[in-house]
C-alpha positions as CSV (number, residue, x, y, z in Angstrom):
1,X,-22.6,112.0,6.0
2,X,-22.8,110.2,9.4
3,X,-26.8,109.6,10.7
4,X,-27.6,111.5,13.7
5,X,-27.7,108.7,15.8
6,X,-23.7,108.0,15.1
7,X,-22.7,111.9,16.1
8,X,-25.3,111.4,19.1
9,X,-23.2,108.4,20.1
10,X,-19.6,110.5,19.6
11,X,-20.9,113.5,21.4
12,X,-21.8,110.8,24.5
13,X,-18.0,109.0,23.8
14,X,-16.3,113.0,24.6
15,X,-18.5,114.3,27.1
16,X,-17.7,110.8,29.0
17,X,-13.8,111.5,28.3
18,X,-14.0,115.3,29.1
19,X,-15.5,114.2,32.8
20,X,-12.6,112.0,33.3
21,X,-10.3,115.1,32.5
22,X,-11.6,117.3,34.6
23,X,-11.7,114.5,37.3
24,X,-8.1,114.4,37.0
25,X,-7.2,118.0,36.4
26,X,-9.0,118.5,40.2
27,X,-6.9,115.5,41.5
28,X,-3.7,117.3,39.8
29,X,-4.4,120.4,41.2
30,X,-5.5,119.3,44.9
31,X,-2.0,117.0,44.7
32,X,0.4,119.9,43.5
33,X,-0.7,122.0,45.9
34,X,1.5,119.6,48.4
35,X,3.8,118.6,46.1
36,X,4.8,122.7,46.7
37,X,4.3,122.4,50.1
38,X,6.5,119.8,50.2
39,X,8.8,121.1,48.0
40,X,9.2,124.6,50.3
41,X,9.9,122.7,53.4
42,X,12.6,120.6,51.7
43,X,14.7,124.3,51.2
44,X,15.2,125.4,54.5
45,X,16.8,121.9,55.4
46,X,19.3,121.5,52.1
47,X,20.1,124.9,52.9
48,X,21.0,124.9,56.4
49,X,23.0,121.5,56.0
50,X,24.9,123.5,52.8
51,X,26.6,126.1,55.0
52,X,27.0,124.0,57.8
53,X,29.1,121.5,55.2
54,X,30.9,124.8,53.9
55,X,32.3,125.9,56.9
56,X,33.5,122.5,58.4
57,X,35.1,122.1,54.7
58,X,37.0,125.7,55.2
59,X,37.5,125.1,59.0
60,X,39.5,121.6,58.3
61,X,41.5,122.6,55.0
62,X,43.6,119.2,55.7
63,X,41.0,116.3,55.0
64,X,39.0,117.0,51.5
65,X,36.0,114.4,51.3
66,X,36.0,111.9,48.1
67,X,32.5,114.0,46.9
68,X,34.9,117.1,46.5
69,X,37.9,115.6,44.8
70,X,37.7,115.9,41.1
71,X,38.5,112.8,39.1
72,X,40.0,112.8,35.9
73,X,40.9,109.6,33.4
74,X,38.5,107.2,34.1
75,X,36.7,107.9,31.2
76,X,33.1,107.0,33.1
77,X,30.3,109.2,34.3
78,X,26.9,108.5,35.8
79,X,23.6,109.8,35.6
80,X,20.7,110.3,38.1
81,X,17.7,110.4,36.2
82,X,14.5,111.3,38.1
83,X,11.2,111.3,35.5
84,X,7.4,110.7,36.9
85,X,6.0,106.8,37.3
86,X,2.9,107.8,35.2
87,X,1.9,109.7,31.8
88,X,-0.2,112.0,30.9
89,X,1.6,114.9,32.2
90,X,2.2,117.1,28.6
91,X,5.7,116.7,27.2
92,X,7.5,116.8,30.8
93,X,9.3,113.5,30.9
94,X,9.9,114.1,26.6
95,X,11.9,117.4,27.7
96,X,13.9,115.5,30.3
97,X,14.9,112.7,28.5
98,X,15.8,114.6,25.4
99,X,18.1,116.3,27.1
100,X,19.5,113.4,28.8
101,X,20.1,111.8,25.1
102,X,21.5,114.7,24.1
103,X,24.0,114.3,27.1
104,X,24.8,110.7,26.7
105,X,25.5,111.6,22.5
106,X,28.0,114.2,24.2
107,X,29.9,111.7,26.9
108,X,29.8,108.8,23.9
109,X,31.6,110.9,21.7
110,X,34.1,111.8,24.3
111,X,34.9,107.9,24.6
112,X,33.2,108.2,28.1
113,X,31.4,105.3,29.4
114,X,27.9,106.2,31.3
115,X,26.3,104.6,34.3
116,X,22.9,105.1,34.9
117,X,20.6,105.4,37.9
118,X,16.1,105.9,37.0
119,X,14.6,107.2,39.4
120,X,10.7,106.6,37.8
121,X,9.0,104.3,35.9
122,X,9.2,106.8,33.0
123,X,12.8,107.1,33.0
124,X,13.6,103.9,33.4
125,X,11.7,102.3,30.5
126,X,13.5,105.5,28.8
127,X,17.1,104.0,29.5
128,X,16.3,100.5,28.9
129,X,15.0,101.7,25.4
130,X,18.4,103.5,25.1
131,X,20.2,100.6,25.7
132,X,22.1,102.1,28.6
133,X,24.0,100.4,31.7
134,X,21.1,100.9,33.9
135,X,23.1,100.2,37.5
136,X,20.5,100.7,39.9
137,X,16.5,101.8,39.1
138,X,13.5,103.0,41.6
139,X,9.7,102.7,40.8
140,X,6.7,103.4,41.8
141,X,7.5,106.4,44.2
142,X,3.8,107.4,45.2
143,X,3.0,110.7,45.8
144,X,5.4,111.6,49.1
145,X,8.9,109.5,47.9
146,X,11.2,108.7,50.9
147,X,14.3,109.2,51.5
148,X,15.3,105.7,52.9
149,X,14.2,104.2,49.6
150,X,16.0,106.3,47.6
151,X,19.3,105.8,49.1
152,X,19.9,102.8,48.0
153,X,19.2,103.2,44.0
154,X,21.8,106.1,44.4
155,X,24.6,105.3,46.5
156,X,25.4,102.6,43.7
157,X,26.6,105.6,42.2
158,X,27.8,107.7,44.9
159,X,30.4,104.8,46.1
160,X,31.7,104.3,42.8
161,X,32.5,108.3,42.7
162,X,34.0,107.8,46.1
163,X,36.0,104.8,45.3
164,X,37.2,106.6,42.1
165,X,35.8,104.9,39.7
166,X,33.7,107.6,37.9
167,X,34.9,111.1,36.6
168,X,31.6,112.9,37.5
169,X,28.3,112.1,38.4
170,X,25.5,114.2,36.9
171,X,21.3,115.0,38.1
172,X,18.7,115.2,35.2
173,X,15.3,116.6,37.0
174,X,12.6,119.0,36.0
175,X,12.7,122.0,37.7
176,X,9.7,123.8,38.8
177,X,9.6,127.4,38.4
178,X,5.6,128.3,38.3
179,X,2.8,126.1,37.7
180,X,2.9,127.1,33.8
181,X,6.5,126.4,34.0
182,X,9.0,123.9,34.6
183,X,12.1,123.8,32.9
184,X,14.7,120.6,32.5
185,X,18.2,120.4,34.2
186,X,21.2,118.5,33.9
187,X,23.3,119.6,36.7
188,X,26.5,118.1,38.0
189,X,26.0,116.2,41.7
190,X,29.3,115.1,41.9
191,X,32.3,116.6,43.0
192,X,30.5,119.5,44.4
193,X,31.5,122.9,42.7
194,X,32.9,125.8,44.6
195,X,29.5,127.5,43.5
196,X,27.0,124.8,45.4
197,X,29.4,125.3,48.4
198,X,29.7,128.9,48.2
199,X,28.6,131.4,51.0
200,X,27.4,135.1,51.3
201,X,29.0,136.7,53.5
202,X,26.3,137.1,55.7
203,X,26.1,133.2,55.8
204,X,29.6,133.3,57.3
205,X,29.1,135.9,60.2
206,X,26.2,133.5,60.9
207,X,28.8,130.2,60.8
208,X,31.9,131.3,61.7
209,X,31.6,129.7,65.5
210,X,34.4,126.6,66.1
211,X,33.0,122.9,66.6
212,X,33.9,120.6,68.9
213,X,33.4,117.0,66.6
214,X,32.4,113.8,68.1
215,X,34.4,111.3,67.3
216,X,36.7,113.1,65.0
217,X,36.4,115.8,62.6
218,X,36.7,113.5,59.0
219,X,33.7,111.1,61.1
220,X,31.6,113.9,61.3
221,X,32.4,115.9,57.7
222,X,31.9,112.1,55.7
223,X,28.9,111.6,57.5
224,X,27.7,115.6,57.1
225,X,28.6,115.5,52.9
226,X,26.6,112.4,52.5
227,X,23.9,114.4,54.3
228,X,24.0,116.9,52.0
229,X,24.4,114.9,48.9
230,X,21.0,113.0,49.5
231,X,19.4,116.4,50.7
232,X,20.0,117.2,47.1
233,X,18.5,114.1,45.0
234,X,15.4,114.3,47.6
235,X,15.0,117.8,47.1
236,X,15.0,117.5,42.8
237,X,12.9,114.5,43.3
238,X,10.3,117.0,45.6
239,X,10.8,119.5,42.4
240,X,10.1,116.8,40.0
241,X,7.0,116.0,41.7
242,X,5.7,119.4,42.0
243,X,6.4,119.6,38.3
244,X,4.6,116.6,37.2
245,X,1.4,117.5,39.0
246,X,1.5,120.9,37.2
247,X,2.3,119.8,34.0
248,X,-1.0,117.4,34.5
249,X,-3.0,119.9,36.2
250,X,-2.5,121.7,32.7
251,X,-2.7,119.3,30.2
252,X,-6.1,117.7,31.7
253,X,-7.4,121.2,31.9
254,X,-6.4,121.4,27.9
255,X,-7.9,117.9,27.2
256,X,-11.2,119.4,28.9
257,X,-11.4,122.5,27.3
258,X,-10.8,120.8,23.7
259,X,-13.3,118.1,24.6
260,X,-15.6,121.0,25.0
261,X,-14.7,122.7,21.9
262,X,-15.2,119.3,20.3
263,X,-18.8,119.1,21.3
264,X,-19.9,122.0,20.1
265,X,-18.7,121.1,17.0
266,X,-20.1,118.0,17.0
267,X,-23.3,119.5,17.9
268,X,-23.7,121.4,15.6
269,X,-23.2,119.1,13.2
270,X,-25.8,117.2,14.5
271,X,-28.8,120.2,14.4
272,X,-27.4,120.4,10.5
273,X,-28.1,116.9,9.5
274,X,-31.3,116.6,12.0
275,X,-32.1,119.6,10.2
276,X,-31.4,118.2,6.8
277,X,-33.3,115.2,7.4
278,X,-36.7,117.3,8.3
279,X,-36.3,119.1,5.2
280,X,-36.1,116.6,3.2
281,X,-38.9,114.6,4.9
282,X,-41.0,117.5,4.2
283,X,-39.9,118.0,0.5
284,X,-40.9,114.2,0.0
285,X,-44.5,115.0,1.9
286,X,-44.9,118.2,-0.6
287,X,-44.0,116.4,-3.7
288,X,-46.0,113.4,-2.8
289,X,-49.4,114.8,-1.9
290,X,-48.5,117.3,-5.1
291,X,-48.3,114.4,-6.9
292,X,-52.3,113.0,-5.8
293,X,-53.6,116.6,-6.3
């Protein structure tokens, strides 16, 4: 049994660990509240740049952009994989890059070659570990990621589609659905489905007007789609975010609560042996002065 001056110095070690939990279970929580906030005013933007897109694609049926031309034979797809630059966030980057294994299995046994793009520190030691053709990477994001530096990393990928060279392009993220809940996705970026371009029909009385285009119509649609394309990868990365400070918010908050389960059972252990040892001091003061009487 361990003397009462070893448990006293574990019951020190997890009360010192539990502070630094709860330290960063505050930080999480102060940080996801604008990781949502962030995350909201993304929407409005990717959404108003989507039907604008849709109707200039339906208003000039004769030019059809490279993003929305499906390619077929080239036996090569990419893969945009946005993970967190730091741990300790529960099994959040573990879900995402399962899935993204899974993927790549699928695509390798189809005799497709995959490109890949990390967005995250996470994901990118993640790919290297997989051995995969890592074309383009981007670290160390900090906590509001912006858009100019995450062009680059991606249009690697983008031009390729464009040029022809790829079949498909797919986004892995982590979606956030409630701050108990974030789900993985693999979703396909590239070409753009009939259902990302699709409109209510509300959305159409609202954008049915003509447009007069400066320079020329193509001009305006290539440089509109390219728009929209990076409106999407910024707005999973702003997801990804807000899931990452949630899944920390919750984990630290799980460390802390069984830190504190783990010193009450540690001290309680400790007023059992203290209590031990004063019985058995006073046995041996009994038996002694019963032994001079």
């Amino acid at each position: 049994m361990p003397s009462t001056k070893e448990i006293r110095g574990k019951i020190k070690s997890v009360q010192n660990t539990r502070k630094i939990t709860k330290a960063m279970e505050m930080v999480a929580a102060s940080k996801m509240r604008k990781a949502q906030e962030r995350m909201r005013q993304i929407r409005p933007y990717g959404d108003k740049v989507r039907n604008i897109v849709a109707h200039l694609a339906l208003a000039n049926p004769e030019y059809r952009h490279p993003f929305v031309v499906k390619h077929e034979g080239k036996k090569a797809a990419g893969v945009i994989l946005i993970t967190t630059d730091k741990g300790l966030c529960g099994g959040l980057n573990t879900n995402i890059q399962r899935a993204v294994l899974a993927k790549v299995k699928e695509l390798s046994g189809q005799d497709v070659k995959v490109l890949a793009t990390a967005i995250g520190n996470k994901g990118f030691g993640f790919l290297q570990r997989l051995n995969a053709n890592v074309v383009s990477h981007y670290v160390q994001m900090g906590d509001r990621p912006h858009i100019e530096n995450l062009i680059g990393p991606v249009k690697v990928l983008l031009d390729q589609y464009a040029e022809g060279k790829l079949d498909t392009v797919f986004l892995a993220y982590t979606r956030f659905v409630n701050t108990m809940k974030q789900e993985p996705v693999i979703e396909q970026l590239l070409p753009l489905t009939a259902d990302r371009l699709a409109q209510t029909e509300e959305e159409k009385r609202a954008y049915s007007w003509d447009y007069i285009y400066e320079p020329d119509p193509r001009a305006v649609i290539d440089t509109l789609m390219v728009r929209y394309v990076e409106a999407l990868i910024y707005q999973s990365v702003a997801e990804n975010q807000a899931s990452e400070q949630s899944a920390r918010m919750v984990a630290m908050k799980a460390a802390s609560d069984n830190a504190k389960k783990l010193i009450e059972e540690l001290q309680l252990v400790y007023n059992k042996t203290r209590q031990a040892g004063i019985t058995k001091e006073i046995s041996e003061i009994v038996g002694g002065a019963a032994a001079v009487s």
